[in-house]
N, C-alpha and C positions, 0 to 999 in steps of 0.2 A: 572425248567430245570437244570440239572448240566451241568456240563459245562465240552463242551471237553479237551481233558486236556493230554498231553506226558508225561507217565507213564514210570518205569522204571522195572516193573513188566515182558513187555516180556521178558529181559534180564534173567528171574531166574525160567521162565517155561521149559519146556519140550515137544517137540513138534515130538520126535524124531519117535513117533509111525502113525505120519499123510504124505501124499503124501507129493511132496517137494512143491508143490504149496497151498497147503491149509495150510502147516507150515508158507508159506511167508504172508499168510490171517491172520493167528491167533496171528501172532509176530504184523501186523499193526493193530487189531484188539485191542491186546491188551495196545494199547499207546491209544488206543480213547474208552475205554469201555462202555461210555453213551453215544457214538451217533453213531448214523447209518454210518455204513461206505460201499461206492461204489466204488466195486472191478472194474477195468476195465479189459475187458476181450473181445478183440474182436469189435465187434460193438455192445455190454453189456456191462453195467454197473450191476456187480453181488451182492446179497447181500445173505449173509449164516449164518446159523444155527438160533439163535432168532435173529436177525435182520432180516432176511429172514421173521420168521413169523408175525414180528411187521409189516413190509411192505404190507405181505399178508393183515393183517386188517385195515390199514390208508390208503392204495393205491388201494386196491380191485386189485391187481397184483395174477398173477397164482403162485403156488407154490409148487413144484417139489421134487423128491428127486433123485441123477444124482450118481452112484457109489457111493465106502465107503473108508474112513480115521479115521485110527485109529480104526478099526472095529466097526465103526456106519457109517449108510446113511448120505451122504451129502443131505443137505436139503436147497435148493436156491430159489431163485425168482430174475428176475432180468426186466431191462427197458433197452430201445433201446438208443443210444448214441444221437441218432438226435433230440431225441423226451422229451431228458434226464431233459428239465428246465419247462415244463408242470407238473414232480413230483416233481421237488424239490419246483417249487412253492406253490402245494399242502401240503409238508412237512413243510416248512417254516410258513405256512398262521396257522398248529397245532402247530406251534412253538416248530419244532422240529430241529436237528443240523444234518449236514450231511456232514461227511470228505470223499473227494473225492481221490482216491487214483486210478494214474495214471499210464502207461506204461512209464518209463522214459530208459529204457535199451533199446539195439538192438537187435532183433530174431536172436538167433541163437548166438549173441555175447559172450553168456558164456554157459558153462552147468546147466541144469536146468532153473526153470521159468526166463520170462523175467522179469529182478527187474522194482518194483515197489513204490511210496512210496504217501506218502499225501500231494498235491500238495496245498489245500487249507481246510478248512473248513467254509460252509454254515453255517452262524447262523440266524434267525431273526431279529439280530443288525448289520448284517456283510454285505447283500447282496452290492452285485456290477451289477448281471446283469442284462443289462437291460432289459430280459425278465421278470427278480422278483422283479422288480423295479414299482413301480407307480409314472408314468413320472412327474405328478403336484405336487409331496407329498415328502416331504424327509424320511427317514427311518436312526432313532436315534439309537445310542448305546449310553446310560446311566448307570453311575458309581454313586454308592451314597456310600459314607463314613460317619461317624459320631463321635463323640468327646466331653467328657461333660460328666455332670451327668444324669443319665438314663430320670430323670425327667424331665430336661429343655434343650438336647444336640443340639451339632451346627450342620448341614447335610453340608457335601459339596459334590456338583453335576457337575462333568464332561462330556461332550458329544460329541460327533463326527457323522457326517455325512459322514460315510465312503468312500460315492458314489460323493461325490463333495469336502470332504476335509476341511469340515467346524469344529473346533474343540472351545470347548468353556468351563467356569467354571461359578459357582457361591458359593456362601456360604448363608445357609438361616435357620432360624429357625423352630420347628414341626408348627408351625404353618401356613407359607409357603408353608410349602414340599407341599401340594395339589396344590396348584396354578401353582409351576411351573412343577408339572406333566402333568399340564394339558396343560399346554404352549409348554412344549417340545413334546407332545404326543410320547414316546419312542415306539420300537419296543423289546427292549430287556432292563431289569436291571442289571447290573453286581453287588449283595451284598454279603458281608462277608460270608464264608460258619461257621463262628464262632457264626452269629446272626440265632438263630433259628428263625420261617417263624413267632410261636405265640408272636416272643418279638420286630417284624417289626413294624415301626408306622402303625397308620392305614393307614397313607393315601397311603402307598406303600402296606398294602394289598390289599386295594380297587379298584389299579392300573390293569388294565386287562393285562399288558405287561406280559410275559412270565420272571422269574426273573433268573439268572444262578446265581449258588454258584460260586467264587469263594477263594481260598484261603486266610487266614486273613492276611500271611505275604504281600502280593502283596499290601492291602492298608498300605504303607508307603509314610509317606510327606516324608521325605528326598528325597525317591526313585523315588517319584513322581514330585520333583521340578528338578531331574537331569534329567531325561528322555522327562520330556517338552524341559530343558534350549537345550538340544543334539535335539530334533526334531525339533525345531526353531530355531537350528545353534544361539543363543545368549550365551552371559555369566552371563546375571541375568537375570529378570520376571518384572523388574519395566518398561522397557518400555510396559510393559499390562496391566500396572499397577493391575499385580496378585502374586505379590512379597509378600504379606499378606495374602494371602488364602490358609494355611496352611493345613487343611482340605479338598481343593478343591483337593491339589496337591495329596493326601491319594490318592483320587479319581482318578486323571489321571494315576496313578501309576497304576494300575488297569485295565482301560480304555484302555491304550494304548498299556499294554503287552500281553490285549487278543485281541485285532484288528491283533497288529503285529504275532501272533501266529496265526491266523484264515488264515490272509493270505499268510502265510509262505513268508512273508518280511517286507523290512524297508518300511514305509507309506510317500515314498517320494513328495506325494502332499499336504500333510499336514503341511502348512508352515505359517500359521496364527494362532492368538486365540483372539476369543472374549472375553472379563468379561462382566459381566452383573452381576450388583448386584438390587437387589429390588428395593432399594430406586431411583433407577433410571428409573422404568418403572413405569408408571400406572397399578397398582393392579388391575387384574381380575379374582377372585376366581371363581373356576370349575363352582360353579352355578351362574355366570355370564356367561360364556363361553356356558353353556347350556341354561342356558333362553334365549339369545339374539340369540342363531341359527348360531354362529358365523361360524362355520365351518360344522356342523351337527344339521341337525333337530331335537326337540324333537322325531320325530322316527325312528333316527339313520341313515336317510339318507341325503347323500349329497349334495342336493339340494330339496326344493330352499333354500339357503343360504346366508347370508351377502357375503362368497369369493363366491358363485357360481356366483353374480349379479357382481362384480366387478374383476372378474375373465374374462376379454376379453383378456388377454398377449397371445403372437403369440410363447410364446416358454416354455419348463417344465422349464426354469430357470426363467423363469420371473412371471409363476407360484408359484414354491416355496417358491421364497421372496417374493408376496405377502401375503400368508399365517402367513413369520414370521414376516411381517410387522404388522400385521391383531392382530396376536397373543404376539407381546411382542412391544406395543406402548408406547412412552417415555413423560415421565412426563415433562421433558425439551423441550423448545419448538422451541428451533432453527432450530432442524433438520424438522420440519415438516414444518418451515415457509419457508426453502431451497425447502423441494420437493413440496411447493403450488408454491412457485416461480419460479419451474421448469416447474410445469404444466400451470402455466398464460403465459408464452412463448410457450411452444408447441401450446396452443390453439390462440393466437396472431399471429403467424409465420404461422397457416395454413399449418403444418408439419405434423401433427399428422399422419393422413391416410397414407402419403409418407410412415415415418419412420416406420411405422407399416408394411406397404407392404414390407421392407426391410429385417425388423424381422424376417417376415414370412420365410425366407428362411435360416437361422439361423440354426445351430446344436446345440447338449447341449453340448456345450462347458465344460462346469464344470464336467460333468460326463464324456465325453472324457477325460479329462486330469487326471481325478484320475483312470480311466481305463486303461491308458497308463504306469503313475506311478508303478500299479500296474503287470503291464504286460497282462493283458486282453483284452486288445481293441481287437476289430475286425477290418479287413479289411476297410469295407462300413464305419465304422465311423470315419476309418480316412480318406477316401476321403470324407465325410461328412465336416470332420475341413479343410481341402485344399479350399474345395469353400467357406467353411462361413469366410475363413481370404482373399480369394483371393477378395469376395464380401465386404469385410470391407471397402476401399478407396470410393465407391457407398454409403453405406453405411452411413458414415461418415459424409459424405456432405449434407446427410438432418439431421443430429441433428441441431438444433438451438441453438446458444450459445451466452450468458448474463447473465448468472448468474455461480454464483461460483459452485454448482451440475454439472452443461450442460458444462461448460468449464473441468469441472476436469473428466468428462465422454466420452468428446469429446477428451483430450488427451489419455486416457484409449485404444483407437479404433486403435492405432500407435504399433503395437507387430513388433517386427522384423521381415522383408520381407523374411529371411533366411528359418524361418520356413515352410511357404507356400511355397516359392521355392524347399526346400526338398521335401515335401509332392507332390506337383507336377512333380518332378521327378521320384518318385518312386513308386509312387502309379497307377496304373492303372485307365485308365478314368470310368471304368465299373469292380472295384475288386469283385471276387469271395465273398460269405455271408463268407467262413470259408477258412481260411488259407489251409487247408489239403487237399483241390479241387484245389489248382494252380489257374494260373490266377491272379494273385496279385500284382507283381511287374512289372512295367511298362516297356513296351519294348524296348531297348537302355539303361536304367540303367545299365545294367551289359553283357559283351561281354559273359560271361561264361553259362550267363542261357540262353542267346539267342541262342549259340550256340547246348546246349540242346532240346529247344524248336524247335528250326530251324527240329532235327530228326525226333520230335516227328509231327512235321508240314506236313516234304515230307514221313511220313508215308501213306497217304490217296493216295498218288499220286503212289506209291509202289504197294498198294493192288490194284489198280485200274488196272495195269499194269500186275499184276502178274496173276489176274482175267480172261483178256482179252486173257492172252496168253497164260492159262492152258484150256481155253475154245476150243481154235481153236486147241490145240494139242491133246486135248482126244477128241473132239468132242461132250462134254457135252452143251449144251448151256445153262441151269439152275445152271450149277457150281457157285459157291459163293463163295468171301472169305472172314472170318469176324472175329472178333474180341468183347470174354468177359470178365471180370475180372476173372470169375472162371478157363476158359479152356483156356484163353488167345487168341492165332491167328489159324485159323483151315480152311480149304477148307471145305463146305458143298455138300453134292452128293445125289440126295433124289435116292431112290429105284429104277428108269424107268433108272438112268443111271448107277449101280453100274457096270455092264458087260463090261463097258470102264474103269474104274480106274486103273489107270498103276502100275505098280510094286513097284515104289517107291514112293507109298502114303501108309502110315504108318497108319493105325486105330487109332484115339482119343478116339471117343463116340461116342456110336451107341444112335440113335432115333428112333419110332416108324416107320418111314416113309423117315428117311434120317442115312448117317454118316457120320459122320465129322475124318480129315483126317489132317496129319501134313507129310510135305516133307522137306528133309533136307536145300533146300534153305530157306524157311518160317520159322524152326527154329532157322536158323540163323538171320535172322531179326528180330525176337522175342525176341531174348537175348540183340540183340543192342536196339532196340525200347525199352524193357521195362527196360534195364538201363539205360537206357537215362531219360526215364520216371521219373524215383526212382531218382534218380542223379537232375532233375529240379525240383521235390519238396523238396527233402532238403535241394539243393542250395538255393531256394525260403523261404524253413523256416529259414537258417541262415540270410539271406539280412533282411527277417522282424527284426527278434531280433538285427542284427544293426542300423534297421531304430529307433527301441527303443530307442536303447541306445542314439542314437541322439538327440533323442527329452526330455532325461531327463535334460538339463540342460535349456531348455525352457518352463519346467512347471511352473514357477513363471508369466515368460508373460503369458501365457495361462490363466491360472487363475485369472489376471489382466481384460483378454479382456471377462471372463466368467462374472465377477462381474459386471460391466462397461457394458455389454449386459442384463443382470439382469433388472438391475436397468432401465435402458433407454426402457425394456418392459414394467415393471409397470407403471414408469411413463406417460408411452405412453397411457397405456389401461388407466389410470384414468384419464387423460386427456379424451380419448374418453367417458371416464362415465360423466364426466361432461358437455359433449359438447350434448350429447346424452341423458340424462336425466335432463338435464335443472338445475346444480348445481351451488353453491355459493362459492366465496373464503371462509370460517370462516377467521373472525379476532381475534387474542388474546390480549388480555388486561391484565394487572395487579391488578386491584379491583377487588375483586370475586363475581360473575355473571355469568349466564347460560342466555343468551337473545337467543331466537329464533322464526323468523318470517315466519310463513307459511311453517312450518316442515314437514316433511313428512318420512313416513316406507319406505326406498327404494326399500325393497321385498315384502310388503304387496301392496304397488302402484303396482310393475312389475308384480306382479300374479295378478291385477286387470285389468291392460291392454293388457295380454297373454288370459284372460278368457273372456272377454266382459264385468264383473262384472260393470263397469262402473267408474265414476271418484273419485281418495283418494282425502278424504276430509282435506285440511291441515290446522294445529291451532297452536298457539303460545304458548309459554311457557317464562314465566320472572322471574327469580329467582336472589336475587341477599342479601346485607347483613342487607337489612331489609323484604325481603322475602325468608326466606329461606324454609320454609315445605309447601305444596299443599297436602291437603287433598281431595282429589279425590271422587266423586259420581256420583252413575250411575247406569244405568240397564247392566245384564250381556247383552252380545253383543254389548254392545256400543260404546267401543271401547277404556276404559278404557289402559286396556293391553296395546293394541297397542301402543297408547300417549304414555305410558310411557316406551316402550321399542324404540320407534323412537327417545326419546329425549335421551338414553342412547347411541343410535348409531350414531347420529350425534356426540356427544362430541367423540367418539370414532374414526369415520370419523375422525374428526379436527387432534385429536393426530398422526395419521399415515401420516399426510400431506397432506391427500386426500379435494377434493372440498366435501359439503353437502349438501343435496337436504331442502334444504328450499331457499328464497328469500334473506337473511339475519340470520348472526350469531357473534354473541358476547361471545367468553368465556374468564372467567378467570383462575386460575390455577386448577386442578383437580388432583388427586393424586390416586382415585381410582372408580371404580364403582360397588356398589354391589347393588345384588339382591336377592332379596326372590320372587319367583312368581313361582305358578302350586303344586301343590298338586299331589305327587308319593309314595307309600311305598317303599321304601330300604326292602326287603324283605330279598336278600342278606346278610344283615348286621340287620337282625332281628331291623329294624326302622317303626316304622309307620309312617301314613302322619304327623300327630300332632310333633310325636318326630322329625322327619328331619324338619319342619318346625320351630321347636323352635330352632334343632341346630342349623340352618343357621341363623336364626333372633340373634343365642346368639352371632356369629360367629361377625355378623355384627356391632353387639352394641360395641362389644371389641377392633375394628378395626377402625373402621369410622372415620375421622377425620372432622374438619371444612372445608376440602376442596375436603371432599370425595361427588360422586352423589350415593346417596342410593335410589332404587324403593320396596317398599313395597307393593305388592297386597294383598287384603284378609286376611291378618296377623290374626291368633286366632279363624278358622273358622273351623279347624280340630278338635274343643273340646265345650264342652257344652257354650252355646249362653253367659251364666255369667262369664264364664273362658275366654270364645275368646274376651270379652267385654272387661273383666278389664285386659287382657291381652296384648288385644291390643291399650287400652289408655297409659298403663304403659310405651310402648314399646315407642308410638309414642310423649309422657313427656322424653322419655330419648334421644331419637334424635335430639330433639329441646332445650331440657336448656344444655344439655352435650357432644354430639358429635357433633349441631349444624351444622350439616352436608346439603349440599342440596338435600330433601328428598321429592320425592312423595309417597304418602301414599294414595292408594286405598284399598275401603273400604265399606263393605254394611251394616255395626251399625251405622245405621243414626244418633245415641248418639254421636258420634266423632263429628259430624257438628257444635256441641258447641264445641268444642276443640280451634278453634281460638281467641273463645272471652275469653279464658284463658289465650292463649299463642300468643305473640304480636307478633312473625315472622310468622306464620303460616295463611293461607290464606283460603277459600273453595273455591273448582272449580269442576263443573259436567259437565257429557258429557250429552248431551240435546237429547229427544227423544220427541217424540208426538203422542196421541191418537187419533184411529179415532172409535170410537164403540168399539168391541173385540179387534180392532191392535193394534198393535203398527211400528210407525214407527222410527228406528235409527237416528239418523243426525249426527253422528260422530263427532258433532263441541261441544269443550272447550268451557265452558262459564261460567264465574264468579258464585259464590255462591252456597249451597248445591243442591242436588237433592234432589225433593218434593217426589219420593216414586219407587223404587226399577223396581216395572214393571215384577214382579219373573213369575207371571199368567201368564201374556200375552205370557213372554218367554216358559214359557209351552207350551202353545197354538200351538206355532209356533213351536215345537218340537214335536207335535202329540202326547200329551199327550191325553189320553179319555174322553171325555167329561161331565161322571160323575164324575169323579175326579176335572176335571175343575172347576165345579159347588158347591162343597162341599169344595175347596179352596177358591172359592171366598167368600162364605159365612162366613166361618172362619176370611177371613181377616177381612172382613165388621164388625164382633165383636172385634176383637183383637184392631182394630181402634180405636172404638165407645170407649171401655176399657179406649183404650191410651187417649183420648180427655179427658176422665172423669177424669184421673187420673192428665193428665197435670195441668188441673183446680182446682184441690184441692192443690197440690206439685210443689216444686223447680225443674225444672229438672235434678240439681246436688246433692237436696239432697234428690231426692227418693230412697227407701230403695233397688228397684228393678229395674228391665230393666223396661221400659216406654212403656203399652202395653200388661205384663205378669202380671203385679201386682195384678191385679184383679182375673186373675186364678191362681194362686198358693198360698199355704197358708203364712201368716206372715214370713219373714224370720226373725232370729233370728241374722244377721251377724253383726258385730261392723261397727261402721262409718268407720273404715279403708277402708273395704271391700265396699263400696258404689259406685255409678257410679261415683260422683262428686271426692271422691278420685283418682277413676281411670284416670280422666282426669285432675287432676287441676297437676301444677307443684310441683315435687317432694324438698318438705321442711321439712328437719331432724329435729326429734322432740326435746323435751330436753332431754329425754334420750340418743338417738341417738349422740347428741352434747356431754353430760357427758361424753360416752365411748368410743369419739373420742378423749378426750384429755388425755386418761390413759395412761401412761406410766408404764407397767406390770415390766421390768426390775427395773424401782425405785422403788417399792412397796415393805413395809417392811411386816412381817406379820398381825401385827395388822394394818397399815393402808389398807390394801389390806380389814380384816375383817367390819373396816368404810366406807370405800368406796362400800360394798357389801349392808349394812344398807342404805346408799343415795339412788346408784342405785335403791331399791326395793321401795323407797319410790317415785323416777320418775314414775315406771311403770303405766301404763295405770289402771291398776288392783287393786295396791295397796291399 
């Protein structure tokens, strides 16, 4: 998407051969020439010439051609003003930009059109309102800058949540940048219009955001560490401790001069910044975000979900910070042992449901205040913020306080009484949806509009009067007197009475059946009523934009009492999640260990007890620094997956603060969680299943630490049986002697099941099924040692496979067994030449002991070669030693 942009071009066109009003179009037109611009015109919003016909085909809008300028047809299409955020939602959702260009002049106040100009510009990163807003979701604008060498640069990432004011940075390298895209889920990227789209990392092409160019000078650190220090009113960045993120600042530079430009002002609620750097959250790369279902289904729907289950908050703010609770959880763990210790009181105190019912009544505060900020609030939601601070002192008094969160939250709930006092003065008990309908400011505020209104009030009692007493003088008794916007005030006389209308009733508009009539006394009333009228809604529009101004110097409280409500939602719903699904404090510990008793999928349980499916079967997991890898077997359905994506999401539970659905929990430090699991092609990105499955596995191996939890399903099953084999031995020798990481590894090469009696942290565990004839029956339940044999038929069976297929697999297996038996009896398991089973049907393979199963699984020991040309030092090498040293090397080689 390019990006809108105040161009200096109309100044040097020529417009002198177009109407006077479509020259004032084409001058605004030409400061925004990549985005759609909405002329206002009336109770239209117009849009002309190709913009007009781009509308006709993303809006399926009519489209016109209305006289001519400059001797060609004007060619419009245009949308009704009331109905006007129904399109731009639409616009928006194609990620498109829409500058809105308003009637700011008075009719008739000059000659020629009434001026006009661009009061804001809609982007995909910009929205505020809240009809294009998704109330549980926040909607990111993201800056990414870069610096470095092409090969290894540093990205720095600025972001704003423009609709509640949240402004924040990091600095991370290409390796990163996935991760935290996927953390921030942006709505818009603001990049260099210098970086062509083919020389982006990938992982911002792979990003589905809509990206806007903007220009290269704007990413400047200098430019960008002045314009933060000036919007947080400070004199340096260390207290955000973002006084070093030099890169980031590129990025804010950037960030914040196209928000301030979109919305044609300064971004007065914007008065925080978060840093967030890596090292400080628990790593969850994209295909952890996606296999665990965190926020979206594997098919892209929103439920059911880890937020959708833990998602009980009574308000979109208490919504949204669950989410970036959810999605950027901290590797330190004090802040999580605060919000467990918040939630053992809420549920202690027997508050929960109180405080929640309190909630419930709550406005979004945080988007009110950046709406006001901005000058867009509506009427309704600022009597919205009047009750939710008048309800604060009620409020207040069912938080529970004891701990340092509930106390620093319960003073949060104390904003200045001045505020609410305003708003209740001024506000109307029942304000009109839109300023431009009156109704708004509360009656007794102001002597001047009361007096207005008071006209417009003993208007009804006028015509009522004037009615009664034009009836009884003509003798009409069906006479009327009424009042439209179009014809304004008229005496109505249908046909049976025209032969009495007196002389000095003036013809308005004739009707089919009636005519309507104006007499000089009714015109006089007309001129005073409807400037009275015009006179009480301007007066009404000036008092609002004073009541604005009022409130800008108490957007800091505001946003105190939006945060501090926030927070005291989630905390509240996850207390209810624990009290309600029967959860556990987790404890953290310092030895590293993953203990957990009687675990459970908290969405796979919820969808079993929403279905009738019947009761989750919950099992234990102990991992700790003489168990660190669980090699996992089973039949498909068993329930493999699940285990191992339930004990990912409890560790993750823990991190956020939250209770976890097992009996008991023990961890120790964690730093990240990765996963490889489900087989997809990247089509997109021309990947097969094999290739994305090796990338993420390579991804993992590089990354992993000793204190990372790694899940491996299936690993090496996208390629031939021999390649997935020693594929997946290799992988699962390189988790255990070097990344050392705590890893479950499921698995259906039953060859792995020897993998522990090689590697002394590594353990076997199968999920248990049972035969009855053709069935099979699941048990879901963890249990020490391999599984005796896959169960693949039976899974057939119960997938309605055909019965002679059935029969012709069973048979098969029945040899391939008998095979494997025969062959076992004669061979080492580790040093048969072939997979165990195939050997007998394929001919001799010809491959070196490298290649062997027992290679594949024993621990990886560098040969002497390998050690030789670990200790070379290519810089000391003279010529002729380099030539001796080539002579040893060859005589290491395997082959020599």
């Amino acid at each position: 998407m390019h990006a809108p942009s105040g161009s200096p071009r109309a100044a040097v066109q020529d417009f002198a051969g177009h109407t006077p009003m479509m020259a004032q179009y084409l001058r605004i037109k030409a400061d925004f020439p990549d985005t759609l611009v909405f002329y206002r015109m009336g109770d239209f919003y117009e849009l002309f010439y190709d913009d007009a016909r781009k509308a006709n085909r993303l809006l399926d809008i009519t489209l016109t051609t209305r006289g001519q300028s400059n001797g060609e047809p004007v060619v419009m299409a245009g949308v009704p003003v009331h109905s006007v955020e129904a399109y731009l939602a639409k616009l928006i959702k194609l990620g498109e930009a829409v500058a809105i260009a308003e009637q700011v002049g008075e009719v008739g106040a000059a000659k020629g059109p009434v001026e006009r100009k661009v009061v804001r510009v809609v982007t995909p990163g910009t929205v505020t309102d809240t009809e294009l807003l998704a109330e549980r979701e926040d909607t990111r604008l993201l800056a990414i800058a870069a610096k470095g060498p092409p090969a290894s640069p540093t990205y720095g990432l600025a972001w704003l949540a423009l609709a509640s004011g949240q402004l924040g940075l990091t600095e991370c390298s290409g390796r990163e940048l996935a991760a935290w895209l996927a953390r921030l889920a942006p709505a818009e990227i603001l990049v260099s219009a210098e970086t062509e789209a083919e020389q982006r990392p990938a992982a911002l092409r792979a990003c589905p955001a809509p990206q806007t160019s903007r220009p290269g000078w704007q990413f400047d650190s200098t430019l960008g560490e002045r314009k933060l220090r000036e919007q947080l009113r400070v004199a340096h960045l260390a207290g955000f401790n973002a006084q070093d993120l030099h890169v980031a600042h590129a990025a804010a530079a950037a960030l914040l001069s196209y928000a301030e430009h979109t919305q044609g002002r300064a971004l007065a609620h914007v008065n925080s910044l978060s840093v967030e750097r890596a090292s400080a959250l628990l790593e969850l790369p994209p295909a952890t975000h996606r296999n665990l279902e965190l926020t979206v289904t594997l098919r892209g729907e929103t439920a059911p979900t880890l937020l959708s289950l833990l998602d009980t908050c009574r308000s979109g703010m208490g919504s949204r910070l669950l989410r970036h609770w959810l999605t950027h959880p901290l590797r330190e763990r004090s802040t999580a042992r605060e919000r467990q210790a918040a939630i053992g009181v809420l549920l202690a105190s027997g508050a929960t449901e109180r405080l929640r019912d309190a909630l419930r009544q709550v406005s979004d505060v945080q988007r009110i205040t950046a709406r006001t900020a901005l000058r867009q609030v509506r009427p309704r939601e600022l009597a919205g913020l009047r009750e939710t601070l008048l309800g604060l002192p009620t409020l207040r008094e069912r938080v529970p306080t004891g701990t340092a969160l509930l106390d620093e939250l319960h003073a949060a709930l104390t904003p200045d009484t001045a505020i609410a006092t305003l708003l209740q003065q001024a506000i109307a008990a029942e304000p009109a949806v839109l300023l431009r309908d009156g109704g708004v400011i509360a009656p007794g505020f102001d002597a001047e509009l009361d007096e207005l209104r008071g006209i417009a009030t003993h208007c009804d009692d006028f015509l009522l009067e004037l009615e009664a007493r034009e009836r009884a003088r003509t003798g009409i008794g069906n006479l009327r007197v009424q009042y439209n916007k179009v014809h304004g005030f008229y005496i109505e006389v249908t046909t049976s009475g025209l032969d009495r209308v007196p002389l000095n009733y003036q013809r308005r508009q004739t009707l089919k059946n009636a005519e309507r009539f104006i007499t000089p006394e009714l015109k006089a009333f007309e001129d005073k009523a409807l400037s009275a009228q015009e006179r009480s809604l301007a007066r009404e529009k000036w008092l609002y934009e004073q009541l604005l101004d009022a409130l800008q110097p108490h957007l800091v409280a505001l946003a105190e009492v939006g945060r501090a409500l926030a927070s005291l939602d989630v905390l509240a719903a996850l207390a209810e999640r624990a009290a309600t699904l029967n959860w556990c404090a987790p404890e953290f510990v310092n030895p590293p260990c993953l203990e957990i008793e009687q675990g459970r999928h908290p969405v796979v349980e919820a969808r079993l007890a929403e279905t009738g499916g019947g009761s989750f079967i919950a099992n234990d997991c102990r991992l700790d620094a003489a168990r660190r890898m669980i090699v996992l077997t089973g039949p498909n359905m068993g329930g493999k997956s699940t285990f191992m994506r339930q004990v990912a999401v409890i560790v993750l539970l823990a991190a956020i603060g939250s209770y976890v659905p097992a009996t008991r929990c023990r961890l120790g430090p964690i730093d990240a969680i990765h996963t490889r699991i489900g087989a997809a092609d990247d089509l997109a990105n021309a990947q097969s299943t094999f290739m994305l499955e090796m990338t993420e596995a390579s991804a993992i191996l590089h990354s992993a630490s000793e204190h990372s939890l790694v899940l491996m399903d299936e690993i090496g099953r996208g390629t031939s049986t021999f390649d997935g084999l020693a594929l997946a031995g290799a992988i699962a020798s390189h988790l255990h002697d070097r990344n050392k990481s705590f890893t479950l590894f499921a698995t259906h090469y039953f060859e792995l099941t020897e993998f522990p009696a090689r590697h002394r942290h590594a353990l076997n565990m199968h999920v248990s099924a049972a035969e009855s004839g053709d069935d099979i029956v699941f048990l879901h339940a963890i249990e020490p040692g391999p599984a005796s044999r896959s169960y693949g038929v039976q899974v057939a069976r119960l997938a309605g496979m055909p019965a002679p297929v059935l029969r012709q697999a069973r048979g098969t297996l029945e040899s391939l067994e008998a095979q494997q038996r025969a062959a076992t009896a004669q061979i080492d398991l580790f040093g048969a030449p072939d997979e165990i089973g195939m050997s007998a049907a394929l001919p001799e393979p010809a491959a070196p002991a490298a290649t062997t199963i027992a290679a594949a699984l024993a621990p990886a020991e560098p040969s002497a070669l390998e050690r030789a040309m670990a200790e070379i030092d290519p810089d000391a090498l003279t010529p002729r030693a380099a030539l001796e040293l080539l002579y040893r090397l060859k005589a290491l080689a395997p082959d020599a």
